[in-house]
Backbone as CSV, one residue per row, in Angstrom:
resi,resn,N_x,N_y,N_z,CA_x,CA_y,CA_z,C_x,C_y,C_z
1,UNK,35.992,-16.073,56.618,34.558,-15.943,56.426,33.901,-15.979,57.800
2,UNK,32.921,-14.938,58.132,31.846,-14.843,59.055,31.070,-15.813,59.258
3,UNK,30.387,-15.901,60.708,29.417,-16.809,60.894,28.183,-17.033,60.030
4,UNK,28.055,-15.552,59.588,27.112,-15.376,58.918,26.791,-15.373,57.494
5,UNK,28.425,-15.522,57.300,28.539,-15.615,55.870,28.152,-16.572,55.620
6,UNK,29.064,-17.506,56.077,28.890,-19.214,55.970,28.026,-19.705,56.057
7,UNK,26.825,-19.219,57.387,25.437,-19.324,56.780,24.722,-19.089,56.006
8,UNK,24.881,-18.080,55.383,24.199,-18.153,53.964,25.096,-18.245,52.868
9,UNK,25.884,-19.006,52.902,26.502,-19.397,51.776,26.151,-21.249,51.954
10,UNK,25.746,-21.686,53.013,25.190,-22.982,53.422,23.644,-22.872,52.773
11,UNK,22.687,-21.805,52.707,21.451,-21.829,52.744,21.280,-21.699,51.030
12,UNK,22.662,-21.098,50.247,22.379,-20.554,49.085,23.247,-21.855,47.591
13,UNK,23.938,-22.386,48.965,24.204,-23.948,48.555,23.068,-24.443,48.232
14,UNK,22.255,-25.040,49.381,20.757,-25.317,49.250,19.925,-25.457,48.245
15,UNK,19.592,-23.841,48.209,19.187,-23.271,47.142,19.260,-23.574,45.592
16,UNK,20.408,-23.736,45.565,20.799,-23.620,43.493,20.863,-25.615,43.462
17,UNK,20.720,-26.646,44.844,20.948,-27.764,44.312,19.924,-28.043,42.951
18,UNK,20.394,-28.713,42.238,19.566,-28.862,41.185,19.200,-27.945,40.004
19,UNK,19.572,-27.155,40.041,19.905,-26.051,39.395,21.134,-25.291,38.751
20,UNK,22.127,-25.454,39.427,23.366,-25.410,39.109,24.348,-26.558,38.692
21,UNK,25.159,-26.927,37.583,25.686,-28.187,37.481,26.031,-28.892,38.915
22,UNK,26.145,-30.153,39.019,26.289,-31.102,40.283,27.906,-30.819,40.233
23,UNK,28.893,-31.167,39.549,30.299,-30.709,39.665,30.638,-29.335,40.233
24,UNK,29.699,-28.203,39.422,30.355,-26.961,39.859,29.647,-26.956,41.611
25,UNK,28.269,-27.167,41.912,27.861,-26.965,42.897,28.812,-27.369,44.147
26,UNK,29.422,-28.496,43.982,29.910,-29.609,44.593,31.864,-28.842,45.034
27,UNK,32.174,-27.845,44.183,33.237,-27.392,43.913,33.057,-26.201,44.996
28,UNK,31.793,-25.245,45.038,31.530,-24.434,45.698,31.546,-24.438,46.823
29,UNK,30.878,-25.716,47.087,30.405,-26.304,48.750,32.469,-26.406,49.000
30,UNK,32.945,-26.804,48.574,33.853,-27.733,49.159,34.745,-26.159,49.686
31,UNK,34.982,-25.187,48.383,35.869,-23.966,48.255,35.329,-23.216,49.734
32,UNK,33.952,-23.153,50.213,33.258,-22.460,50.909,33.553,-22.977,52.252
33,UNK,33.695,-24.480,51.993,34.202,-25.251,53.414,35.306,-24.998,54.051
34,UNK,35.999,-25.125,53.466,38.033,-24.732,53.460,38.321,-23.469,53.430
35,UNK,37.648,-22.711,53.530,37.850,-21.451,53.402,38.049,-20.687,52.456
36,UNK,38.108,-21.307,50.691,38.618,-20.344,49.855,37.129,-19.616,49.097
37,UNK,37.149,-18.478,50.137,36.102,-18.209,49.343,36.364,-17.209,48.236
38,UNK,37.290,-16.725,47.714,37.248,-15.973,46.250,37.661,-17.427,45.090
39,UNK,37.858,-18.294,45.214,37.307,-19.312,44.174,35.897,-20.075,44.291
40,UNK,35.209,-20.116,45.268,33.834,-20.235,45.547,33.506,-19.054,44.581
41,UNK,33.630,-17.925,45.334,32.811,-16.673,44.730,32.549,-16.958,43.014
42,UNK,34.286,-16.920,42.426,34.238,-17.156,41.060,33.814,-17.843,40.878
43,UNK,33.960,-19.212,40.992,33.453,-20.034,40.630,31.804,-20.678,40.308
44,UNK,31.175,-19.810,41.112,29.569,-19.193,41.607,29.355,-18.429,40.215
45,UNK,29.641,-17.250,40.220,29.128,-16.503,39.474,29.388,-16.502,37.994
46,UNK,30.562,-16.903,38.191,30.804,-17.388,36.599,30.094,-18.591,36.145
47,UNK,29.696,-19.301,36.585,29.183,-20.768,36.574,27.767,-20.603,36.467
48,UNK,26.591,-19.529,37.578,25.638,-18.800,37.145,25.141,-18.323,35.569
49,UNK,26.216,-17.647,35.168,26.078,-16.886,34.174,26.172,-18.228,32.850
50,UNK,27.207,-18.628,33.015,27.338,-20.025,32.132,26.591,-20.622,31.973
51,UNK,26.068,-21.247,32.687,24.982,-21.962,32.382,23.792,-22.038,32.563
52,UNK,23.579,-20.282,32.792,22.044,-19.954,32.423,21.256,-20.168,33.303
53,UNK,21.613,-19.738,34.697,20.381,-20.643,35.424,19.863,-19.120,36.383
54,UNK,18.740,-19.268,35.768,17.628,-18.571,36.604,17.815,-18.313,38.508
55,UNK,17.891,-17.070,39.167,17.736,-16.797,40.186,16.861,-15.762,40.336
56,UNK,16.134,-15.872,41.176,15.091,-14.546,41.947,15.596,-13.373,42.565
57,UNK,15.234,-12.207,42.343,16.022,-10.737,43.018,16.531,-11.578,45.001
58,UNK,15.702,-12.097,45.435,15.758,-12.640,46.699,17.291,-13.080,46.489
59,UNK,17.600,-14.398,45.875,18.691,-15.238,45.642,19.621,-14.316,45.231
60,UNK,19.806,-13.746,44.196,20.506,-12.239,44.106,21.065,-11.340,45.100
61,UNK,20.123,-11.319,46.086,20.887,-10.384,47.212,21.529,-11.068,48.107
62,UNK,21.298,-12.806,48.470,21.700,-13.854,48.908,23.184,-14.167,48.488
63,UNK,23.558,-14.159,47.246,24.495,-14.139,46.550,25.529,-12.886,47.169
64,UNK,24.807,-11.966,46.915,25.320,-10.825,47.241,25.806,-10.032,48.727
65,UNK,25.504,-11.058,49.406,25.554,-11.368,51.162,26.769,-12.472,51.574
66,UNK,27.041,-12.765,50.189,27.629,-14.191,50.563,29.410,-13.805,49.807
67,UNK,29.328,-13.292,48.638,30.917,-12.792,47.735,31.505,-11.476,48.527
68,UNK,32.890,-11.994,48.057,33.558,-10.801,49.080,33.516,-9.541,48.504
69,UNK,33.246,-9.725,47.078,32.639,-8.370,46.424,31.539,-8.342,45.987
70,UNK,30.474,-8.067,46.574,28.664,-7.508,46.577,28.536,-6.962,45.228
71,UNK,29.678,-5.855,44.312,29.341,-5.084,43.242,30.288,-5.722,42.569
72,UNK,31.142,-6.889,41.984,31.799,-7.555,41.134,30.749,-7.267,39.991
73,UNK,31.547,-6.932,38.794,31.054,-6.785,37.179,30.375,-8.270,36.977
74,UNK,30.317,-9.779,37.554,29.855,-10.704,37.205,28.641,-10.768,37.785
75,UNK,27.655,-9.598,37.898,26.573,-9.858,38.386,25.381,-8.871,37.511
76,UNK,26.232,-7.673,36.514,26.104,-7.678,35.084,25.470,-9.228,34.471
77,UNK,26.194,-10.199,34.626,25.757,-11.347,34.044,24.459,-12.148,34.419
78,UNK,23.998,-12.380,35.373,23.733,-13.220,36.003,21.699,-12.683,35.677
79,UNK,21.314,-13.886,35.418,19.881,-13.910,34.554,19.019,-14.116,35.955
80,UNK,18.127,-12.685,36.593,17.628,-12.771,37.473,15.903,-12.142,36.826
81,UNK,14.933,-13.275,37.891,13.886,-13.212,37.408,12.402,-13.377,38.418
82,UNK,11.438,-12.539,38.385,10.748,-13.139,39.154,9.823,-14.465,39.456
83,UNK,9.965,-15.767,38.662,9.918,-17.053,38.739,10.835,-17.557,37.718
84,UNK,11.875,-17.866,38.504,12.951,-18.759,37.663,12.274,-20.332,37.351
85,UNK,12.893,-20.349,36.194,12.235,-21.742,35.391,13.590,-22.950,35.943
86,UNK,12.632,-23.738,36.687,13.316,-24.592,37.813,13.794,-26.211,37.009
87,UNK,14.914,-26.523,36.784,14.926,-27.971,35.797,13.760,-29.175,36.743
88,UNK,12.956,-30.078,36.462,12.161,-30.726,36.988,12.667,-32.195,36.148
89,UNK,13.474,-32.772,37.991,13.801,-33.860,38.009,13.320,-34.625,38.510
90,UNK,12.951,-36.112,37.815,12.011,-37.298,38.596,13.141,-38.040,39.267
91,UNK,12.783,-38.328,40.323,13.732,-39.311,41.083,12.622,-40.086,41.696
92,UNK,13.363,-41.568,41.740,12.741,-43.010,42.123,13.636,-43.513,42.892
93,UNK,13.629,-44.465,43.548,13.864,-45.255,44.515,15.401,-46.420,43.756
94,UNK,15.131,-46.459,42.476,15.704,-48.006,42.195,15.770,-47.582,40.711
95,UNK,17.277,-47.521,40.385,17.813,-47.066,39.069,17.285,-47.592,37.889
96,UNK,17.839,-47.667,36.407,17.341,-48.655,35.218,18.345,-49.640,35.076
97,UNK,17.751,-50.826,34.703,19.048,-51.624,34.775,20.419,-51.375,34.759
98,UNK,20.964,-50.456,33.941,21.923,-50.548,33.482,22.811,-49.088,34.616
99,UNK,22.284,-48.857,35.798,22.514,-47.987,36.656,23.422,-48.807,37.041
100,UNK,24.769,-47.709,37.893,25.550,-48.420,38.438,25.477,-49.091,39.855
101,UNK,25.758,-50.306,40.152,25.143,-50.716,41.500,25.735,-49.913,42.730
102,UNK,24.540,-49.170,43.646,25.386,-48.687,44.415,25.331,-49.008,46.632
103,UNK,25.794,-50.165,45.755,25.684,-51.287,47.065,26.991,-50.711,48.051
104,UNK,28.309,-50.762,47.311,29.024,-49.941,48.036,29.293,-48.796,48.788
105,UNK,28.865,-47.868,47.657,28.769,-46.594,48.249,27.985,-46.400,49.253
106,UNK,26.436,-47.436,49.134,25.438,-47.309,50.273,26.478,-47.896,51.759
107,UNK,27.178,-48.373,51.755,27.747,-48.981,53.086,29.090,-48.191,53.451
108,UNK,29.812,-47.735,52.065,31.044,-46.662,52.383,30.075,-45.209,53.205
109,UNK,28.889,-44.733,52.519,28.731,-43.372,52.780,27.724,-43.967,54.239
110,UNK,27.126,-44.795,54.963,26.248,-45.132,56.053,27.622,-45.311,57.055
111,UNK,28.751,-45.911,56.881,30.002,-45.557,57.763,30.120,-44.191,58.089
112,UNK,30.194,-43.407,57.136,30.830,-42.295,57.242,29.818,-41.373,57.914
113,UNK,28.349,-41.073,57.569,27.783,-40.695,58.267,27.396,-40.689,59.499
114,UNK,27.704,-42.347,59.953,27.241,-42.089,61.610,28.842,-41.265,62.363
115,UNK,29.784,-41.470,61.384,31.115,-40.694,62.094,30.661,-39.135,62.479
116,UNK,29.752,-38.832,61.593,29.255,-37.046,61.290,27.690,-37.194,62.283
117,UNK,27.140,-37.501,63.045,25.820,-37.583,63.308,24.827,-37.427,62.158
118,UNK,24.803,-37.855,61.216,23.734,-38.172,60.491,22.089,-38.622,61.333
119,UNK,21.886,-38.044,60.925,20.239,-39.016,61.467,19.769,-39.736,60.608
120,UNK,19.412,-39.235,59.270,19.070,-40.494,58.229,19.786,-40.050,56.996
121,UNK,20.399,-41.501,56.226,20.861,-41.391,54.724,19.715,-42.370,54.035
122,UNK,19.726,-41.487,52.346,18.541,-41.723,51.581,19.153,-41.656,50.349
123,UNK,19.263,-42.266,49.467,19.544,-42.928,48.231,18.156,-42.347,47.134
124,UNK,18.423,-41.670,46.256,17.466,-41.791,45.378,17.990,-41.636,43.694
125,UNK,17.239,-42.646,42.400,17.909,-42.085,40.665,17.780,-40.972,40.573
126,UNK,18.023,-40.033,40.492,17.436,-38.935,39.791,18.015,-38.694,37.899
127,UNK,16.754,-38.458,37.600,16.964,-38.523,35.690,16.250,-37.364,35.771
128,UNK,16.509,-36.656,34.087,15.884,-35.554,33.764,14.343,-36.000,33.147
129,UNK,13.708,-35.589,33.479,11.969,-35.680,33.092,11.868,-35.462,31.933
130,UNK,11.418,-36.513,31.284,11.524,-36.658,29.854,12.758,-37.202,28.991
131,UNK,14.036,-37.835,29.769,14.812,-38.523,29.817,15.129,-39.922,31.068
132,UNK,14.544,-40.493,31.078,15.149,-41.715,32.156,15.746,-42.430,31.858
133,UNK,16.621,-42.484,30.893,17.767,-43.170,30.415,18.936,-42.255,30.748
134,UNK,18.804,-41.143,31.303,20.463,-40.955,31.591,19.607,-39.942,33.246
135,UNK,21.024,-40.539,34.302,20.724,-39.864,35.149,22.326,-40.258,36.151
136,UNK,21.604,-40.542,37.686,22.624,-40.425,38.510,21.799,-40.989,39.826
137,UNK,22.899,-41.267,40.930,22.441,-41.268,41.959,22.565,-40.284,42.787
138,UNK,21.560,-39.937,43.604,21.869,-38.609,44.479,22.005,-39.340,45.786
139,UNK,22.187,-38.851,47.123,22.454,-38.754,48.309,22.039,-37.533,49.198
140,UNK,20.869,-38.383,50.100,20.439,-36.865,50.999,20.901,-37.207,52.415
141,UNK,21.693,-36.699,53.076,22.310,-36.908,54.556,21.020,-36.003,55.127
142,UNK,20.039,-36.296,56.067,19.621,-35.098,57.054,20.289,-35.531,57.845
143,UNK,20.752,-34.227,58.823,21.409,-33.851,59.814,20.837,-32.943,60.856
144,UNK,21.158,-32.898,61.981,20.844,-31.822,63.410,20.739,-30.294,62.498
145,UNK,19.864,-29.668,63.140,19.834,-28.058,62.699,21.110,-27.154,63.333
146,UNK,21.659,-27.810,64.036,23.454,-27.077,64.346,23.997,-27.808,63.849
147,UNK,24.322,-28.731,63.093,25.459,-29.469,62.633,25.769,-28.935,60.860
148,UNK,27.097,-28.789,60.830,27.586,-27.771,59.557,27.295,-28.828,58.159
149,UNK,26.089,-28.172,57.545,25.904,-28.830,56.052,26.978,-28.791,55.325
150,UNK,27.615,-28.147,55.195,28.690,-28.004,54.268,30.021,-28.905,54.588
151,UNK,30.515,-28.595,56.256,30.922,-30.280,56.292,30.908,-31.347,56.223
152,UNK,29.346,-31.649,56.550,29.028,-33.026,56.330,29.032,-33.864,54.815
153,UNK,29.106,-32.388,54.075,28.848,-32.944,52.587,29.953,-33.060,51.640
154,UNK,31.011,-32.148,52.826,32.149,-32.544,52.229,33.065,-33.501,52.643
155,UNK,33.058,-34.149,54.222,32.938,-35.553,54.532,32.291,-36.998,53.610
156,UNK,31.520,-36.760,53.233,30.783,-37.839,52.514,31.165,-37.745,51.408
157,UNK,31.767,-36.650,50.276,31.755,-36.817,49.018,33.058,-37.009,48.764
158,UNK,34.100,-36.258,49.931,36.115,-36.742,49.697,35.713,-38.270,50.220
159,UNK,35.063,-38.846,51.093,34.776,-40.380,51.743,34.310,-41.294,50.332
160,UNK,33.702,-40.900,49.129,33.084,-41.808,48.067,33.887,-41.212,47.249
161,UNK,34.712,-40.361,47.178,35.509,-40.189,45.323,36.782,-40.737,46.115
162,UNK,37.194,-41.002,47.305,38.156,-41.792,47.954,37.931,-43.094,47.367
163,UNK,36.781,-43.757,48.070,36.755,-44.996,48.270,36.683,-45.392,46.678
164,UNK,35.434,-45.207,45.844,34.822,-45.621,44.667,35.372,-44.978,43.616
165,UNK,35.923,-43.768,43.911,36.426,-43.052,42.885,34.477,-42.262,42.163
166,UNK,33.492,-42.042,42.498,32.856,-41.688,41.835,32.385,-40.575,42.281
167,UNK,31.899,-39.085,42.037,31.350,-38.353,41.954,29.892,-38.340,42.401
168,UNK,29.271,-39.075,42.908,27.450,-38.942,43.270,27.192,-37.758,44.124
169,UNK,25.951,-36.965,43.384,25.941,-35.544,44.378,25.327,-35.825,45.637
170,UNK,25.803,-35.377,46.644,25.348,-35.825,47.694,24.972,-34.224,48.791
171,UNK,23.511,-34.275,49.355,22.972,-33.294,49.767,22.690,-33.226,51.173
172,UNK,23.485,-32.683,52.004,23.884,-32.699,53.382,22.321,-31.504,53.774
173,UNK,21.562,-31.469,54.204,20.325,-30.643,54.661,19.552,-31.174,56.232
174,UNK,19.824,-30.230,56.961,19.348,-29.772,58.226,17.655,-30.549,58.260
175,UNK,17.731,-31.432,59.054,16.234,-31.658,59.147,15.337,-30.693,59.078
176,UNK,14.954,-29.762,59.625,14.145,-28.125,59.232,14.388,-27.573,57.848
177,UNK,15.398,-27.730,57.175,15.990,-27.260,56.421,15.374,-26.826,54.671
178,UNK,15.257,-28.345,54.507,15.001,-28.973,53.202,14.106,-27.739,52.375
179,UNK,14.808,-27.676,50.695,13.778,-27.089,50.113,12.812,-28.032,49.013
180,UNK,12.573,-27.435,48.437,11.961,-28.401,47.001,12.492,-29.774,46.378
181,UNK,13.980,-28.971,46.349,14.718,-30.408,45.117,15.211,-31.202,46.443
182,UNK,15.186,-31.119,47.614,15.736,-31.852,48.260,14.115,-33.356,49.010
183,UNK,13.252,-32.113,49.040,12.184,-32.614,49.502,11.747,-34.035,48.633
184,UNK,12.038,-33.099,47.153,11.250,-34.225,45.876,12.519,-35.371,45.747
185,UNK,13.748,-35.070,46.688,14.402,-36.199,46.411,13.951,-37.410,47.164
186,UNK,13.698,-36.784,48.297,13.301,-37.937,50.023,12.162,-38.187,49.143
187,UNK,11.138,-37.759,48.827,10.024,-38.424,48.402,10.137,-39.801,47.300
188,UNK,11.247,-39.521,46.716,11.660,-40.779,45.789,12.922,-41.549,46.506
189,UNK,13.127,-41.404,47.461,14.654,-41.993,47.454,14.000,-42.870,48.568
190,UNK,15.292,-44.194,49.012,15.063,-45.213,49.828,16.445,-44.965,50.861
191,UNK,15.730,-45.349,52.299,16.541,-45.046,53.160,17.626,-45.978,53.170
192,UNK,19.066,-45.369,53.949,20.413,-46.274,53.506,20.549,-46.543,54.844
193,UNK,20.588,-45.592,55.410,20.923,-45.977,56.849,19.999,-44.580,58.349
């Protein structure tokens, strides 16, 4: 993969957080990191189409900048629109009781980040709006505007399904960077380190 690929396959990461399941997203980043990008690709577009999630002609050609095949039949599939209907997640600072404590992970993933130059880690619940009884913890690493999002996020997330064994999505974004779901996360989340 190109310099340029990888950049916008970093920017289009970005993009679908929050929007695309947290497992598959998380699968993409990692395939995209290591180099495999025809299971990224699949795994993208099939996963798109699956589960229904809205992209803009823009994101579409983004996509299409990014797979090693631009005209793959899985784009037949893929539900493109001019305002995609965006899932709207509340995130807070400090889980519901019954959240898992994440005292550890806050001190496993604040290690690991200053190994990566992190500048700041941020902790926030995020639940679905109109559900706050089931959710998760997220993780926002900002980082330097040259330093590789996609490594850093895959540093931090093999570093916590190592240590804890748990899955928390964790969102590696370029200080300049940030879009919406990342923005509305910092706005609810509490700094870790």
């Amino acid at each position: 993969m190109d310099v340029t690929t990888y950049a916008n396959a970093t920017v289009l990461c970005r993009r679908l957080a929050g929007r695309l399941s947290d497992v598959v997203l998380e699968a993409v980043r990692v395939y995209y990191f290591v180099g495999e990008g025809d299971l990224a690709d699949a795994s993208l577009l099939v996963s798109l189409a699956m589960e229904d999630v809205q992209i803009t002609p823009a994101e579409r050609d983004l996509i299409r900048a990014v797979v090693a095949d631009p005209n793959a039949a899985e784009f037949e599939d893929l539900r493109v629109v001019d305002e995609p209907v965006i899932p709207v997640h509340d995130f807070q600072p400090a889980g519901p009781p019954t959240a898992p404590d994440p005292a550890r992970a806050d001190d496993i993933l604040a290690a690991e980040a200053d190994r990566h130059r992190v500048h700041s880690l941020h902790r926030t619940w995020r639940s679905s709006t109109g559900d706050p009884g089931t959710g998760t913890w997220v993780y926002v690493a900002m980082v330097g505007d040259s330093a590789d999002e996609l490594g850093v996020h895959s540093a931090l997330s093999s570093r916590l399904g190592v240590s804890l064994r748990v899955a928390w999505p964790i969102e590696a974004v370029a200080v300049s960077e940030p879009n919406s779901y990342q923005d509305r996360a910092l706005a609810g989340a509490v700094q870790v380190s």
